[in-house]
Jmol script that loads the backbone (N, CA, C; Angstrom):
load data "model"
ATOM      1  N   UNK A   1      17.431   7.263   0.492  1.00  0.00           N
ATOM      2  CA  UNK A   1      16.215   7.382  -0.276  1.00  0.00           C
ATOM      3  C   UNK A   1      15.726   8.827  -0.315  1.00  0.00           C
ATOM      4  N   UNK A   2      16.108   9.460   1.040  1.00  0.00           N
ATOM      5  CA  UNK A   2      15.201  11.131   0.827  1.00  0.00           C
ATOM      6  C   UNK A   2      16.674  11.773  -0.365  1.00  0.00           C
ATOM      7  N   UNK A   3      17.375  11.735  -0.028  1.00  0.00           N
ATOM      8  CA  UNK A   3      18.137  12.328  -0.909  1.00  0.00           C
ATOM      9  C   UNK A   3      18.261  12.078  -2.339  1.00  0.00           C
ATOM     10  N   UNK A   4      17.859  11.028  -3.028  1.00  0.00           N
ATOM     11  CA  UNK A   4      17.770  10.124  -4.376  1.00  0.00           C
ATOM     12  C   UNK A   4      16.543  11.592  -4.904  1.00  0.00           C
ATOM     13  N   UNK A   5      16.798  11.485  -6.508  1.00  0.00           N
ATOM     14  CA  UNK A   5      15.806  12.567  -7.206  1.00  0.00           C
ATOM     15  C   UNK A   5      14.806  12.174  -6.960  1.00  0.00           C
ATOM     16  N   UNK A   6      13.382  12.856  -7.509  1.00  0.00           N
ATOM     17  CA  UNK A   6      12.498  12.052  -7.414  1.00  0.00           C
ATOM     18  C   UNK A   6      11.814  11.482  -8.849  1.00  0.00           C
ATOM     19  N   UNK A   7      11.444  10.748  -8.898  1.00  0.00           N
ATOM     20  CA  UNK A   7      10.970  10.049 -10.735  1.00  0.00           C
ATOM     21  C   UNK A   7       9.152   9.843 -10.303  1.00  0.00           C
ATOM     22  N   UNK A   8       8.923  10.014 -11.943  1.00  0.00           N
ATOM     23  CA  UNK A   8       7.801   9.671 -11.785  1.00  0.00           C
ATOM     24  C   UNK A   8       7.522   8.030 -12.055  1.00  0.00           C
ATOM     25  N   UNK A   9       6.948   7.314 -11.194  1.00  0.00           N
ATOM     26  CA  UNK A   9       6.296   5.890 -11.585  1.00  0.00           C
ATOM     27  C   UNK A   9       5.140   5.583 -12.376  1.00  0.00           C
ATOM     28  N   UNK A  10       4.542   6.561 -12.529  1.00  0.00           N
ATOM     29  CA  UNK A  10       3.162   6.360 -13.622  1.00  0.00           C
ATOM     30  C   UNK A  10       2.117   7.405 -13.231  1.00  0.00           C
ATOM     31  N   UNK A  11       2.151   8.175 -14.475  1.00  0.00           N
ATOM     32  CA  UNK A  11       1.457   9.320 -15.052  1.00  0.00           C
ATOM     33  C   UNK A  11       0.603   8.697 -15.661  1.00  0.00           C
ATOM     34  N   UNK A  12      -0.811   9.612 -15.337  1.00  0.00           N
ATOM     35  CA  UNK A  12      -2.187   9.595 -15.995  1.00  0.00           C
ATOM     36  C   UNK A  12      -2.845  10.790 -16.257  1.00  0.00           C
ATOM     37  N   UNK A  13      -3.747  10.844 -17.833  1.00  0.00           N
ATOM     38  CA  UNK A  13      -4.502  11.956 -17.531  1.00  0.00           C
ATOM     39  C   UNK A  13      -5.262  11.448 -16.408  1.00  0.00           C
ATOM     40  N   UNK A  14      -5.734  13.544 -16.195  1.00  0.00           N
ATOM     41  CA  UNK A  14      -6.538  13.359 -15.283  1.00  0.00           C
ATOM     42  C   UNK A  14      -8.300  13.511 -15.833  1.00  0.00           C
ATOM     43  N   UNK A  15      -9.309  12.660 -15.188  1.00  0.00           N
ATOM     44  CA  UNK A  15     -10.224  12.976 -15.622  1.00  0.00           C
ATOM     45  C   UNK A  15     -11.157  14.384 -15.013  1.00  0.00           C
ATOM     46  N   UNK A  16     -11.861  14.762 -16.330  1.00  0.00           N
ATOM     47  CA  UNK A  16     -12.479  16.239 -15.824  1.00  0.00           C
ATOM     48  C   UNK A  16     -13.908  15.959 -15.645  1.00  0.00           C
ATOM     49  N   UNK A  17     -14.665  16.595 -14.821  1.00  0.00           N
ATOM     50  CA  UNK A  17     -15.606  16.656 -14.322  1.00  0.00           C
ATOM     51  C   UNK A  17     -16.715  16.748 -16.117  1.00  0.00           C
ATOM     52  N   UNK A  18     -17.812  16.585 -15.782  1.00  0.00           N
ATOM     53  CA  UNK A  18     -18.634  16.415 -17.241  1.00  0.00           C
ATOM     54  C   UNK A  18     -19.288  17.889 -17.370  1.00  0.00           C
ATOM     55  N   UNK A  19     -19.333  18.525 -15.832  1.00  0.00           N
ATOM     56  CA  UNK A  19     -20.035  19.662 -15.646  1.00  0.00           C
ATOM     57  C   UNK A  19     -19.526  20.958 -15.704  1.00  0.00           C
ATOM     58  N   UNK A  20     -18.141  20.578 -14.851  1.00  0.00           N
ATOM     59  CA  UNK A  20     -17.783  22.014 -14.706  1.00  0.00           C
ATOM     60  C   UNK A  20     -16.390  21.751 -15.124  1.00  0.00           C
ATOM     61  N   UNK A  21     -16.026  20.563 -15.783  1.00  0.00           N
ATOM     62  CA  UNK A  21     -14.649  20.490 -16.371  1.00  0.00           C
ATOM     63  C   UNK A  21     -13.288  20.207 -15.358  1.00  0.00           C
ATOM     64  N   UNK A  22     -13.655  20.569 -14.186  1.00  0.00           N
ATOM     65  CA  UNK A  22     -12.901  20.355 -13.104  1.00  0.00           C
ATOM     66  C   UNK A  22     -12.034  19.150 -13.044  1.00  0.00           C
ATOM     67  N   UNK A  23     -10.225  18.613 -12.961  1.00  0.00           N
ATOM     68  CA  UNK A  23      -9.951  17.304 -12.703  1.00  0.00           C
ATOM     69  C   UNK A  23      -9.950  16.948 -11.333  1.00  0.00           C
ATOM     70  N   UNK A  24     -10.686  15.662 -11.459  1.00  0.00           N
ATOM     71  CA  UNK A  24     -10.609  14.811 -10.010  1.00  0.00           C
ATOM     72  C   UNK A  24     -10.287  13.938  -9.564  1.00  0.00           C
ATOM     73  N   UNK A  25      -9.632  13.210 -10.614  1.00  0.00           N
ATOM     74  CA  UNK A  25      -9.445  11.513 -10.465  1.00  0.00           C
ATOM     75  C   UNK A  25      -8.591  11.340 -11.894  1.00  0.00           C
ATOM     76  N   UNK A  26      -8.226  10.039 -11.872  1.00  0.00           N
ATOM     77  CA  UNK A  26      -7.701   9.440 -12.981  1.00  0.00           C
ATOM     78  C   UNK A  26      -8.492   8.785 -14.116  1.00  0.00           C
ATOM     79  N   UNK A  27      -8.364   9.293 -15.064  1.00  0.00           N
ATOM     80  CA  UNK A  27      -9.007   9.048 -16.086  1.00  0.00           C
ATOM     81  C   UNK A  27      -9.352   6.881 -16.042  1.00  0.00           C
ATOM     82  N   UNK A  28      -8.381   6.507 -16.065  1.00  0.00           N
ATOM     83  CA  UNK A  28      -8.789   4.775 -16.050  1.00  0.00           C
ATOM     84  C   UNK A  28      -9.136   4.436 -14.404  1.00  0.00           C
ATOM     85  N   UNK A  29      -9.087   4.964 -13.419  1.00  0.00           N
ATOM     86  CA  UNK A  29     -10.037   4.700 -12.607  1.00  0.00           C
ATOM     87  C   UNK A  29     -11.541   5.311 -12.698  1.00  0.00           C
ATOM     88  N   UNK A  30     -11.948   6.504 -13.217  1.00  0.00           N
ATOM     89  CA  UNK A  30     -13.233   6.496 -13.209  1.00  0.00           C
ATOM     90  C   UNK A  30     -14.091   5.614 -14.019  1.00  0.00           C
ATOM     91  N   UNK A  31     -13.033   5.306 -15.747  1.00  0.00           N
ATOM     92  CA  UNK A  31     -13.814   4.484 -16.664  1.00  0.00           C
ATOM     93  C   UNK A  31     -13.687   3.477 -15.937  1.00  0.00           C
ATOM     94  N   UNK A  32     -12.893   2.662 -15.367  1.00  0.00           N
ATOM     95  CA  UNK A  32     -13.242   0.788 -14.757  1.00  0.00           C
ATOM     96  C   UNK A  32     -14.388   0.987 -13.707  1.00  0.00           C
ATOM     97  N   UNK A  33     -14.396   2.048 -12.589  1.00  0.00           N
ATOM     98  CA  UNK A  33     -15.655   2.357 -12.055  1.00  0.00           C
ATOM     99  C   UNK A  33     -17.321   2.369 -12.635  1.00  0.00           C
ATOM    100  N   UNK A  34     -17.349   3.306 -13.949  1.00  0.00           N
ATOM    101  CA  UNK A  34     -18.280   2.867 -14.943  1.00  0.00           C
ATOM    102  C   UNK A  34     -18.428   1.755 -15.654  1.00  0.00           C
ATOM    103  N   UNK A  35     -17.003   1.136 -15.835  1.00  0.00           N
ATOM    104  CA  UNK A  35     -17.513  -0.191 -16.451  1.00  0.00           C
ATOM    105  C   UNK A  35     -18.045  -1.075 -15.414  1.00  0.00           C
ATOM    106  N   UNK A  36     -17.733  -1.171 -14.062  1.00  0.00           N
ATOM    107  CA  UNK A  36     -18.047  -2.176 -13.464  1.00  0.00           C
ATOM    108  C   UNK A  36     -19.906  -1.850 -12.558  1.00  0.00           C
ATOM    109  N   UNK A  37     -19.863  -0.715 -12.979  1.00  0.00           N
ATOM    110  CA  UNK A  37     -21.331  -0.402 -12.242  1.00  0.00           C
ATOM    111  C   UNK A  37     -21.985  -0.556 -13.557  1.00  0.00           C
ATOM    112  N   UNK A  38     -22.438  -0.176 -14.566  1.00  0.00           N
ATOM    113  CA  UNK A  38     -23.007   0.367 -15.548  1.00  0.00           C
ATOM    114  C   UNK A  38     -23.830  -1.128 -15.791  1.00  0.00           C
ATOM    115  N   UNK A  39     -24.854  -1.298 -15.696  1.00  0.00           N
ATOM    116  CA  UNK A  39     -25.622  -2.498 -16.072  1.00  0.00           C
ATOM    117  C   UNK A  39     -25.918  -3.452 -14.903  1.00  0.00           C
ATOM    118  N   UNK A  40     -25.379  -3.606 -13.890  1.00  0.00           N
ATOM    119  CA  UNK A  40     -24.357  -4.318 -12.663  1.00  0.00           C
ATOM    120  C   UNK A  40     -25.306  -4.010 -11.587  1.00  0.00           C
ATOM    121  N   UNK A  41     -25.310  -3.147 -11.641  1.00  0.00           N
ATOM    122  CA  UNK A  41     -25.763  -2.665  -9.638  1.00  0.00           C
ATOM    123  C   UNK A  41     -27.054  -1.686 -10.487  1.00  0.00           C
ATOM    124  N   UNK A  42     -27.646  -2.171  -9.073  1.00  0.00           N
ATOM    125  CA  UNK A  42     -29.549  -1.906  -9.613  1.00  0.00           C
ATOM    126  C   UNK A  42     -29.356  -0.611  -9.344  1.00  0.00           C
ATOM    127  N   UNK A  43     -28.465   0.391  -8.333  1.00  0.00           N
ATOM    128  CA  UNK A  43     -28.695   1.773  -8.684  1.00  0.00           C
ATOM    129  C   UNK A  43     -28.381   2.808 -10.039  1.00  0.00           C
ATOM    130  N   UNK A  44     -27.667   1.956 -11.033  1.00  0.00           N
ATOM    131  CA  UNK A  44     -27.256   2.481 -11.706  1.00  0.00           C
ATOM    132  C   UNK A  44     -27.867   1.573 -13.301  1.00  0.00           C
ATOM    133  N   UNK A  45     -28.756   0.409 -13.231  1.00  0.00           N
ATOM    134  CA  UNK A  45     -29.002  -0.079 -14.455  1.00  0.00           C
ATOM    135  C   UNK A  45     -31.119   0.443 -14.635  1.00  0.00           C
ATOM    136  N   UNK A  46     -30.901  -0.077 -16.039  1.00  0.00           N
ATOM    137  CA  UNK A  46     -32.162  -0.303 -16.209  1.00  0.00           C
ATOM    138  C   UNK A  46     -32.843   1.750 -16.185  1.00  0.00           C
ATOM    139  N   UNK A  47     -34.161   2.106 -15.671  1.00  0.00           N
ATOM    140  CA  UNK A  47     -34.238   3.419 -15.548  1.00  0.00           C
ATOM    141  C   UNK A  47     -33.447   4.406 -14.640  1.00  0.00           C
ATOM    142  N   UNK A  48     -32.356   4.182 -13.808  1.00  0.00           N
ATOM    143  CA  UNK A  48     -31.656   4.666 -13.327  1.00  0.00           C
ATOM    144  C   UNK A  48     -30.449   4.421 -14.364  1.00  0.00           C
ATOM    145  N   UNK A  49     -29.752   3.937 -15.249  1.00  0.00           N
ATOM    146  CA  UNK A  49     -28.726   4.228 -16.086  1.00  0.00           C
ATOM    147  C   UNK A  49     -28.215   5.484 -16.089  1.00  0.00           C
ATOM    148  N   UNK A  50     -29.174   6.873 -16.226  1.00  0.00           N
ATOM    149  CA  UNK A  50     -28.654   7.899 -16.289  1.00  0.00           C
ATOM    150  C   UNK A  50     -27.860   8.466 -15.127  1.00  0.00           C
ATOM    151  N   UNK A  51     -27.961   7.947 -13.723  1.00  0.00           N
ATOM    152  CA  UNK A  51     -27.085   8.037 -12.707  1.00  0.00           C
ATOM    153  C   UNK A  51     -25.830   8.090 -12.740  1.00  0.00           C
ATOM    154  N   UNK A  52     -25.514   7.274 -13.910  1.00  0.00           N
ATOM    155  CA  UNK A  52     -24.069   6.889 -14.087  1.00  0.00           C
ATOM    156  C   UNK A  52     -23.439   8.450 -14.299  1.00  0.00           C
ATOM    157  N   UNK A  53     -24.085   9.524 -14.478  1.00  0.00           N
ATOM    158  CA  UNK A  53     -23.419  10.675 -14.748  1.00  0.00           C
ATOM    159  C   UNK A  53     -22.396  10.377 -13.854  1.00  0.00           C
ATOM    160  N   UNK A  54     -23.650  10.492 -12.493  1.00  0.00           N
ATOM    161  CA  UNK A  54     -23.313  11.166 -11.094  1.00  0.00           C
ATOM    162  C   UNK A  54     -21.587  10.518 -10.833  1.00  0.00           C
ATOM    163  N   UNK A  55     -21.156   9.495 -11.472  1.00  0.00           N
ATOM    164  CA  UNK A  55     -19.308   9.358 -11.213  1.00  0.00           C
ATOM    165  C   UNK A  55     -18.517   9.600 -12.115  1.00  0.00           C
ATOM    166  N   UNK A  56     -19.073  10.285 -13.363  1.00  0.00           N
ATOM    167  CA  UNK A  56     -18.355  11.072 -14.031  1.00  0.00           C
ATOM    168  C   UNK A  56     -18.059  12.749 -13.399  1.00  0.00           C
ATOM    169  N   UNK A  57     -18.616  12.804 -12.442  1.00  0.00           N
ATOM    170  CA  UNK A  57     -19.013  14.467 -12.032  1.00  0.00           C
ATOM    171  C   UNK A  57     -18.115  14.383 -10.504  1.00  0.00           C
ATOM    172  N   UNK A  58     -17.295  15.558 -10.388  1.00  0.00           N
ATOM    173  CA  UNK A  58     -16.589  16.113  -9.475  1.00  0.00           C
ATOM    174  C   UNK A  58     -17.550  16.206  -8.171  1.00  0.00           C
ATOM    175  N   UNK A  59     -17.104  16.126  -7.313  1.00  0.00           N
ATOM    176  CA  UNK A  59     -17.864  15.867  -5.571  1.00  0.00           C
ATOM    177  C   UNK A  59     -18.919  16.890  -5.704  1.00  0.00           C
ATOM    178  N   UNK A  60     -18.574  17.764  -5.746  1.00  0.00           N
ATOM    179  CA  UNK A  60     -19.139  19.412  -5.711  1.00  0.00           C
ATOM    180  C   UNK A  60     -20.462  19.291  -7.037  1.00  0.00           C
ATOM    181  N   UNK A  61     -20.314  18.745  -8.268  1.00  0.00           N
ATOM    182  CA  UNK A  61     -21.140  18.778  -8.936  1.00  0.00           C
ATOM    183  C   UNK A  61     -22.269  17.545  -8.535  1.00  0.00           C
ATOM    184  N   UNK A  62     -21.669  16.656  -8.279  1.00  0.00           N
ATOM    185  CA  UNK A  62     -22.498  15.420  -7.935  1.00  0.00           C
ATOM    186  C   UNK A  62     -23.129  15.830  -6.642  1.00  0.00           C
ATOM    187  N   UNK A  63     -23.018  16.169  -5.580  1.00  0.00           N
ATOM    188  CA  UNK A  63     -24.053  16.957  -4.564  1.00  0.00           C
ATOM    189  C   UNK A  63     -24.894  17.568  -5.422  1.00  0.00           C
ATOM    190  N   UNK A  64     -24.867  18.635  -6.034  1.00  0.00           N
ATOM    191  CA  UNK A  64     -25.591  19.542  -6.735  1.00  0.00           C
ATOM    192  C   UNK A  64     -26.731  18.564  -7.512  1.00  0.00           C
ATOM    193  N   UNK A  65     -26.176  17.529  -8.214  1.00  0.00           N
ATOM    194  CA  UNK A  65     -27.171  16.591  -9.517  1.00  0.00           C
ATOM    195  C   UNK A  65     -27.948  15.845  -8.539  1.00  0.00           C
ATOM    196  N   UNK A  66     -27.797  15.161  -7.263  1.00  0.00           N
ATOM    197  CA  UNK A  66     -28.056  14.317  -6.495  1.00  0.00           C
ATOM    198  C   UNK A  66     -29.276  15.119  -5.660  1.00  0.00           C
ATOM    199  N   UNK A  67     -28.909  16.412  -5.126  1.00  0.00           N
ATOM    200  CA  UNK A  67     -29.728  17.275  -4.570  1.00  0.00           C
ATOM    201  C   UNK A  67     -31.277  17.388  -5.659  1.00  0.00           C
ATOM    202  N   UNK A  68     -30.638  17.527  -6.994  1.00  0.00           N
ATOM    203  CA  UNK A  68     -31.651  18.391  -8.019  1.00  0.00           C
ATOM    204  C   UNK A  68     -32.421  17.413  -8.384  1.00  0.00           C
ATOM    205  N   UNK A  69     -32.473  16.128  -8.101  1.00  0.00           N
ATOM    206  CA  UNK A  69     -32.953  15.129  -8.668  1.00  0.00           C
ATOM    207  C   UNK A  69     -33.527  14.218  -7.653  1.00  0.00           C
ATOM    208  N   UNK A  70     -33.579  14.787  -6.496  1.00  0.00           N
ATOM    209  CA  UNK A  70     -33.828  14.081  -5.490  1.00  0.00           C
ATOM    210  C   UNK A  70     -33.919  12.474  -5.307  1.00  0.00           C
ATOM    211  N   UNK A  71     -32.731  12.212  -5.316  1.00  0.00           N
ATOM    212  CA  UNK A  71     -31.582  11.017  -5.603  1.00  0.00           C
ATOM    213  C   UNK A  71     -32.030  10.143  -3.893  1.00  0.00           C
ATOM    214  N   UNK A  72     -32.557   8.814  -3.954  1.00  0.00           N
ATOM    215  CA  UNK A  72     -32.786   8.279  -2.881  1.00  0.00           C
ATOM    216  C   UNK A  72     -31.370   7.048  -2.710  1.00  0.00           C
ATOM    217  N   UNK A  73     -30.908   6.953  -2.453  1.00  0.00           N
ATOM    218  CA  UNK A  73     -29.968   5.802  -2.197  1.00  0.00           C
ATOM    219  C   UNK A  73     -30.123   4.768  -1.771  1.00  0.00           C
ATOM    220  N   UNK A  74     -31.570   4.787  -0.720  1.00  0.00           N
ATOM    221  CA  UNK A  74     -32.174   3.604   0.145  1.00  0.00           C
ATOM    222  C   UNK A  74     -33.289   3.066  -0.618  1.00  0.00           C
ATOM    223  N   UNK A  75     -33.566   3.841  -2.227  1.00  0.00           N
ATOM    224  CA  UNK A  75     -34.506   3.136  -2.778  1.00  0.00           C
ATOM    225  C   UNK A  75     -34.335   1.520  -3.097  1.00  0.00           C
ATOM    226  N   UNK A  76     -33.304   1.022  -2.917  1.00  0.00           N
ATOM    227  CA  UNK A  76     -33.379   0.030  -3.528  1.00  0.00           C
ATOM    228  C   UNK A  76     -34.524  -1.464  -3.420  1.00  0.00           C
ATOM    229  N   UNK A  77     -33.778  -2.268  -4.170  1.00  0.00           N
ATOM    230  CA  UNK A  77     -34.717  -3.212  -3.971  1.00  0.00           C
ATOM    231  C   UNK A  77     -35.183  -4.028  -2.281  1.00  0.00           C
ATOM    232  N   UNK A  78     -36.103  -4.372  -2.136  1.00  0.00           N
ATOM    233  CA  UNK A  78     -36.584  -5.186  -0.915  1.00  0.00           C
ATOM    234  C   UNK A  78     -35.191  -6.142  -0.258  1.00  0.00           C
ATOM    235  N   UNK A  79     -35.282  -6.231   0.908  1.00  0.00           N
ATOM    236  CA  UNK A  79     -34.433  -7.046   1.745  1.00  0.00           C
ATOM    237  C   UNK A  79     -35.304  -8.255   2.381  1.00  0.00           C
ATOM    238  N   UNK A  80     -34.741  -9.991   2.206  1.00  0.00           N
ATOM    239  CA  UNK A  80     -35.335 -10.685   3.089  1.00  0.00           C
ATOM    240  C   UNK A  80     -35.872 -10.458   4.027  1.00  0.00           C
ATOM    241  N   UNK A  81     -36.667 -11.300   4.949  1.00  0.00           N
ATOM    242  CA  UNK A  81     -37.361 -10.952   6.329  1.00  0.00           C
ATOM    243  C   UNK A  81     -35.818 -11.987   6.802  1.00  0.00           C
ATOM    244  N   UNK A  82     -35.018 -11.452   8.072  1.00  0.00           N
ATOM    245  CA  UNK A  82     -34.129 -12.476   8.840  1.00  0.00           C
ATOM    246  C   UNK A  82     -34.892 -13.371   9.086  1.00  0.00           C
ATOM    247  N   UNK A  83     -34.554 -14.387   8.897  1.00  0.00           N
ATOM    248  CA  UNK A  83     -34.496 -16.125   9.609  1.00  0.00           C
ATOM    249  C   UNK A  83     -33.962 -16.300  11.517  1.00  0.00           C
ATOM    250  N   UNK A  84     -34.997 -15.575  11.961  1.00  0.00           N
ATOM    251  CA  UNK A  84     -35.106 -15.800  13.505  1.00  0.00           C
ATOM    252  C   UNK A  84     -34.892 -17.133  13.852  1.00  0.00           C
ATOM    253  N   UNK A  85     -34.225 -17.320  15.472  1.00  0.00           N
ATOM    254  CA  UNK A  85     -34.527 -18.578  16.003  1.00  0.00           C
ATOM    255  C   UNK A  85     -36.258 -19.644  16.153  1.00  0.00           C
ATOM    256  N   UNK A  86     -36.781 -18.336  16.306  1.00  0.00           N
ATOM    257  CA  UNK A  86     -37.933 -18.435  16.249  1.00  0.00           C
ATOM    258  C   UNK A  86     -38.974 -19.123  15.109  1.00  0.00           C
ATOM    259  N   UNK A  87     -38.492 -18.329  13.754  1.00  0.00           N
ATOM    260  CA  UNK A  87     -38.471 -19.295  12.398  1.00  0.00           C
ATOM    261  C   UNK A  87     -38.685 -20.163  12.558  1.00  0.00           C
ATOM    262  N   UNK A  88     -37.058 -20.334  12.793  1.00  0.00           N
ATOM    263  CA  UNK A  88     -36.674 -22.036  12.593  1.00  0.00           C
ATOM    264  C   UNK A  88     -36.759 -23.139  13.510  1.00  0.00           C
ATOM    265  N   UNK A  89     -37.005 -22.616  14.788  1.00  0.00           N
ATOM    266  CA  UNK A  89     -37.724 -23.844  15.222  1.00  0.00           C
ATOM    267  C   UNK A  89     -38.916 -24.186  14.923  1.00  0.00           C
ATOM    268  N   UNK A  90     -39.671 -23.037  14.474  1.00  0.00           N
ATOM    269  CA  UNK A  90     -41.200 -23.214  14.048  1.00  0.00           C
ATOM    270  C   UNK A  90     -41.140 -24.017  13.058  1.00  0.00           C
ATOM    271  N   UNK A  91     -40.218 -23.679  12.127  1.00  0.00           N
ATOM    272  CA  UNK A  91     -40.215 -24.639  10.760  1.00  0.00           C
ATOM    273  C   UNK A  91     -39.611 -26.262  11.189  1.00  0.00           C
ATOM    274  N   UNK A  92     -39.252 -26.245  12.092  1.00  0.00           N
ATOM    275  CA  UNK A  92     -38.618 -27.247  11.980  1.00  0.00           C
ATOM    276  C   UNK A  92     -39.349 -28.264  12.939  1.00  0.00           C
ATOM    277  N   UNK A  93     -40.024 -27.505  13.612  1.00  0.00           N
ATOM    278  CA  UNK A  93     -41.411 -28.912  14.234  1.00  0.00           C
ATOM    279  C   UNK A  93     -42.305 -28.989  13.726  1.00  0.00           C
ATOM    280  N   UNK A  94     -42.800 -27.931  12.509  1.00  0.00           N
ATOM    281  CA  UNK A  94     -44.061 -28.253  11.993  1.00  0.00           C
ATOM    282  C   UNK A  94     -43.582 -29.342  11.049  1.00  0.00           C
ATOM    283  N   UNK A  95     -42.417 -29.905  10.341  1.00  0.00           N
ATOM    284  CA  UNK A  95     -41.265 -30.813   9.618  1.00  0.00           C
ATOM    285  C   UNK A  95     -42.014 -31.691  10.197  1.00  0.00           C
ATOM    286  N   UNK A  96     -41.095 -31.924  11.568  1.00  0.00           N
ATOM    287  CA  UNK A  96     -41.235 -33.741  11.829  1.00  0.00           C
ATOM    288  C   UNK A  96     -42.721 -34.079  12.486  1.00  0.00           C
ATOM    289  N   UNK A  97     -43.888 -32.705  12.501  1.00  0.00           N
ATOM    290  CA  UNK A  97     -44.899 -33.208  13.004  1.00  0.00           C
ATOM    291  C   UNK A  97     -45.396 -33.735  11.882  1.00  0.00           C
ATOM    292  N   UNK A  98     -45.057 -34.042  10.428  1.00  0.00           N
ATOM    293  CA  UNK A  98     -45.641 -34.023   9.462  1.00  0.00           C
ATOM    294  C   UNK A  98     -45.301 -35.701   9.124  1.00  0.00           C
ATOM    295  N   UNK A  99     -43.535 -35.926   9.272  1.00  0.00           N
ATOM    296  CA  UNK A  99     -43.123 -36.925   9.643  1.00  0.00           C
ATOM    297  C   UNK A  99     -43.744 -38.414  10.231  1.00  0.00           C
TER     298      UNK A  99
END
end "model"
wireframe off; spacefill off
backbone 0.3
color backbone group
């Protein structure tokens, strides 16, 4: 096998950065990345849509947009309160005291 030529198995453009033109990735992995966030995931739909730059853009530029825009990541939406043991036994005798 080390001695066999070497062939290519599958060539892609590469995709360029939106900013500084730079390639970083493969052109059909960044678009299925945008297709699958774009509308999808609350950091990227609705008034954040324009985020979606930020994975068209090379590492180096996306620090830079993320910095300039003071980009929170932990904004997102609210998290349940956990369901303690505590909860649920509470819930579950005030049940059969009702019983």
């Amino acid at each position: 096998a080390w001695s066999a030529p070497r062939r290519v198995v599958k060539e892609e453009q590469p995709y360029e950065c939106i900013r500084c033109g730079n390639p970083f990735g493969t052109r059909s992995t960044i678009e299925r990345i945008v297709a699958k966030l774009e509308g999808r995931h609350w950091m990227f739909s609705g008034e954040n849509a324009r985020r979606l730059e930020l994975v068209r853009m090379c590492d180096n530029c996306r620090v830079d947009a993320a910095m300039s825009e003071d980009l929170d990541p932990y904004a997102g939406p609210g998290r349940p309160a956990p369901r303690t043991t505590e909860v649920y036994l509470r819930d579950r005798n005030s049940e059969t005291k009702r019983v």
